[in-house]
N, C-alpha and C positions, 0 to 999 in steps of 0.2 A: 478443682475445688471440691470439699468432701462436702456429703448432704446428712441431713439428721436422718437417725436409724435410732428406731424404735424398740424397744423389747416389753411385749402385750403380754402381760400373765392372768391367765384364769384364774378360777378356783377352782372347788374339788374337793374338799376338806382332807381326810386323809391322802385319796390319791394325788395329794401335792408333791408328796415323795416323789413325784416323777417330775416335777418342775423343781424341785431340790437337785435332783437329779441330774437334769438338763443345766441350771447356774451352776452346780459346782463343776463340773466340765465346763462350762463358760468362763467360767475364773481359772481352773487351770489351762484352759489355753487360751489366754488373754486376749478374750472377745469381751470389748467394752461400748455401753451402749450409750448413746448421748440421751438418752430418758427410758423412764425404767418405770411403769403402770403395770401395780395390781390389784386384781379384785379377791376380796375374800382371801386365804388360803398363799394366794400370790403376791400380794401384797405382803404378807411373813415375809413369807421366801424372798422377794423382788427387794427386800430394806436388807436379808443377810447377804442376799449378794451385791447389793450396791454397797456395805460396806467390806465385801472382801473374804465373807467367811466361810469359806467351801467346809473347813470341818463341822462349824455348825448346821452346816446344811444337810449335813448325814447326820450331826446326832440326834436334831432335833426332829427330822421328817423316818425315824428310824427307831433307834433306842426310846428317845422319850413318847413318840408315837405312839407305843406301843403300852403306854402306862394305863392301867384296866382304871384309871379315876375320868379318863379322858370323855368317857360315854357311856353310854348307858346303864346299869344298876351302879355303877362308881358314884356318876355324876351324880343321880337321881339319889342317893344315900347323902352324901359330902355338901351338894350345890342347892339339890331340888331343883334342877335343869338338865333336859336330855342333854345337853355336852356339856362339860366342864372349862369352860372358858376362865371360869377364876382360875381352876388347878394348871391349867395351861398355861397362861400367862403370868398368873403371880409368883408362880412357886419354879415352874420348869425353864420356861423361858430366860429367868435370872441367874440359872444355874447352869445354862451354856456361855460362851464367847457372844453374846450379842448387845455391843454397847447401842444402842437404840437412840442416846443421847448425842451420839458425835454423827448421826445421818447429815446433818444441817453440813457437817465438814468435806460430804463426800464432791467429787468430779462430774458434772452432770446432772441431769432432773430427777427426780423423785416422786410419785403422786400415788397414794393408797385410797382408793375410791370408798367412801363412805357416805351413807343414806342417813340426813337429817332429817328425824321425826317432825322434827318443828315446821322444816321448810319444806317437807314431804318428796326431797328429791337427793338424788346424791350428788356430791359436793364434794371436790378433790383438794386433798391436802398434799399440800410439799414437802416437800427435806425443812423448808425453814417454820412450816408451819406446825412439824411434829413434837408431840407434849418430848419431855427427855422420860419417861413411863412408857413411851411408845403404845398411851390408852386408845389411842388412833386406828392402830395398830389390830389390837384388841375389839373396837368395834367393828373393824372390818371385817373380820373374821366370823361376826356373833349373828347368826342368822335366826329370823324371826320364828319366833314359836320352839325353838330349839333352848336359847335363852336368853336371857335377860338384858334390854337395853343397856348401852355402857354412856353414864355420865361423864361429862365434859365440861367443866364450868357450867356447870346448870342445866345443859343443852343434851337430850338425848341423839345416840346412833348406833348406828348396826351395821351390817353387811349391805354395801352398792350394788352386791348381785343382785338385790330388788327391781334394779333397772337396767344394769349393764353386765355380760357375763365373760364377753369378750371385749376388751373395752378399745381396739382398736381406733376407735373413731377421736376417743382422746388422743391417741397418737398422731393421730391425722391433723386435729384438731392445735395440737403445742407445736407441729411443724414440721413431722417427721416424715419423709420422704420413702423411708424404706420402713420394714415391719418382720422382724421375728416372733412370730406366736406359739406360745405356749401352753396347748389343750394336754389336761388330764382325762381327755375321752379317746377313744380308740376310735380308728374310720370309719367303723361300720354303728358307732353310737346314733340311739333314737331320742331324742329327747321326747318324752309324753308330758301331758299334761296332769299338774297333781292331781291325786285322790279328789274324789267329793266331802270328804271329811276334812281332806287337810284346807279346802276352801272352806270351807264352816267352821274351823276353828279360826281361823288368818277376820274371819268376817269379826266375829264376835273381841278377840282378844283385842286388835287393833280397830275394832268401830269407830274410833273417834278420828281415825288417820284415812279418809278413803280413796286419797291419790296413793296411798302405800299398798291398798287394797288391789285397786286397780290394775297397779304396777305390777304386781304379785300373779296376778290372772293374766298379763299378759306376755309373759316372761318366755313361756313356748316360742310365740312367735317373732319377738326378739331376740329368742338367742337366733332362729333361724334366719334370721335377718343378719346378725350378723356375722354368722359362718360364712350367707352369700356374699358381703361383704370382701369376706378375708378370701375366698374363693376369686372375686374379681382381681384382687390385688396382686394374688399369686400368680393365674394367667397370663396380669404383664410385667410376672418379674417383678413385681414390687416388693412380694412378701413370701415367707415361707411359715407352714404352721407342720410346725414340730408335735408327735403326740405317738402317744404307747403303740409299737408296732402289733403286740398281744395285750391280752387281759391277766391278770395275775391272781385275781382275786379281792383288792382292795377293795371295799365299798366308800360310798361320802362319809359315814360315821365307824369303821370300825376295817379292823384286818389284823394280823399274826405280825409280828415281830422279822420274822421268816418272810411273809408278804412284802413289808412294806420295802425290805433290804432288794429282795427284789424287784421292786419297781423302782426303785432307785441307781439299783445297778442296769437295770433296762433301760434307762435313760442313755446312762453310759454309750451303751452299745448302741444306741438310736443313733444320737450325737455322732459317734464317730462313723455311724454305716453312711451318712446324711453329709457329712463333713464337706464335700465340694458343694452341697447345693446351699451350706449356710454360707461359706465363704464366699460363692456369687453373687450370695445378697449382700454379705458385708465388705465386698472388698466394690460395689458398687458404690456405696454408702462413702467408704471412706477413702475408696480413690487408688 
């Protein structure tokens, strides 16, 4: 009897190119997962490859990447926010293969993790709960103090990396027995804690939110929480966490054109160096 098998996507903003990277290789060699969680960044990517689009997976973590409206002086001229979450989603995103509206059609679970302001926690949305705008989509992506909350029927949200970064335990949590994860960090990553500045601005913009506050200050320790986690899991064969064997150069908000193809094709070569230890997990899974 086959068991559920998970596929966990980070974030990473730009360096998602490397979880772009990793699903289109998952799509063309038809590794399909019975649930499919992302956070931020993963979430994009984790809805083109649940519906199948390895070329949009390269264009959009690639070519459109690479578009100078996306961040910094672009955004801040165009939006009046350090990233360009409108120019991303409204303009570029519809100009790829990404029908967003037929997700609800696809094979399998679906869940983009997103932080409701209101209810000061993140809250996962499904394939059947996703707007056909894919604004979901969009908030999850939109990280605090970078830019601007994304409306939903009335209801603000943003990015669930506020509380979750690896979101494994969702996986855990819908049933899944096995676990493919998907870090845009390199093995030798430090996670530090933000600036003293970037907490006195998080303090003052969101004041009125203090479990967002909270959440936000304790984010260090939870992601290291859940690396040990994924670490346990792996140990007994449960899981394998997939991630950039070098560094290329991308940062979270910005990289070359030349970068980004790179980390994308470094994926590639991941994928395939790695091939027997993903197919032990997944041929566990499914028998």
């Amino acid at each position: 009897m086959s068991k559920r098998i998970g596929l966990v996507l980070e974030g990473g903003g730009m360096r998602g190119a490397y979880t772009a990277g990793v699903l289109s290789w998952m799509i063309e060699n038809g590794y399909k997962f019975d649930v499919v969680i992302g956070i931020s960044s993963g979430a994009l990517y984790g809805a083109m490859y649940a519906l199948g689009k390895s070329e949009t997976l390269r264009i959009a973590s690639t070519e459109k990447a690479a578009d100078w409206r996306n961040s910094g002086i672009g955004a801040l001229l165009f939006e009046r926010q350090v990233v360009g979450y409108d120019h991303m989603f409204d303009t570029i995103y519809k100009e790829v293969d990404f029908p967003i509206s037929k997700i609800s059609e696809i094979d399998g679970e679906y869940y983009a993790g997103v932080y409701d302001l209101e209810a000061q926690d993140t809250i996962w949305i499904s394939k059947d709960e996703m707007d056909p705008e894919g604004r979901y989509i969009k908030a999850a992506c939109t990280l605090p103090i970078m830019g601007r909350s994304v409306v939903i029927d009335e209801k603000k949200y943003m990015d669930g990396g506020i509380t979750t970064m690896i979101p494994v335990e969702k996986s855990m949590e819908v049933g899944c027995e096995y676990h493919v994860v998907v870090s845009t960090k390199s093995a030798d990553y430090v996670r530090k804690p933000q600036k003293r500045i970037t907490y006195r601005i998080m303090r003052w913009v969101y004041r009125k939110f203090p479990r967002l506050i909270e959440s936000f200050e304790a984010r260090t320790d939870k992601y290291y929480e859940e690396v040990d986690l994924v670490e346990r899991l792996e140990a007994e064969k449960k899981a394998i966490k997939l991630y950039p064997s070098k560094e290329v150069g991308v940062g979270r908000f910005g990289g070359s054109l030349k970068q980004y193809e790179e980390l994308f094709e470094l994926a590639y070569e991941d994928c395939e160096n790695r091939r027997c230890e993903i197919d032990a997990i997944y041929s566990k899974a499914k028998g």
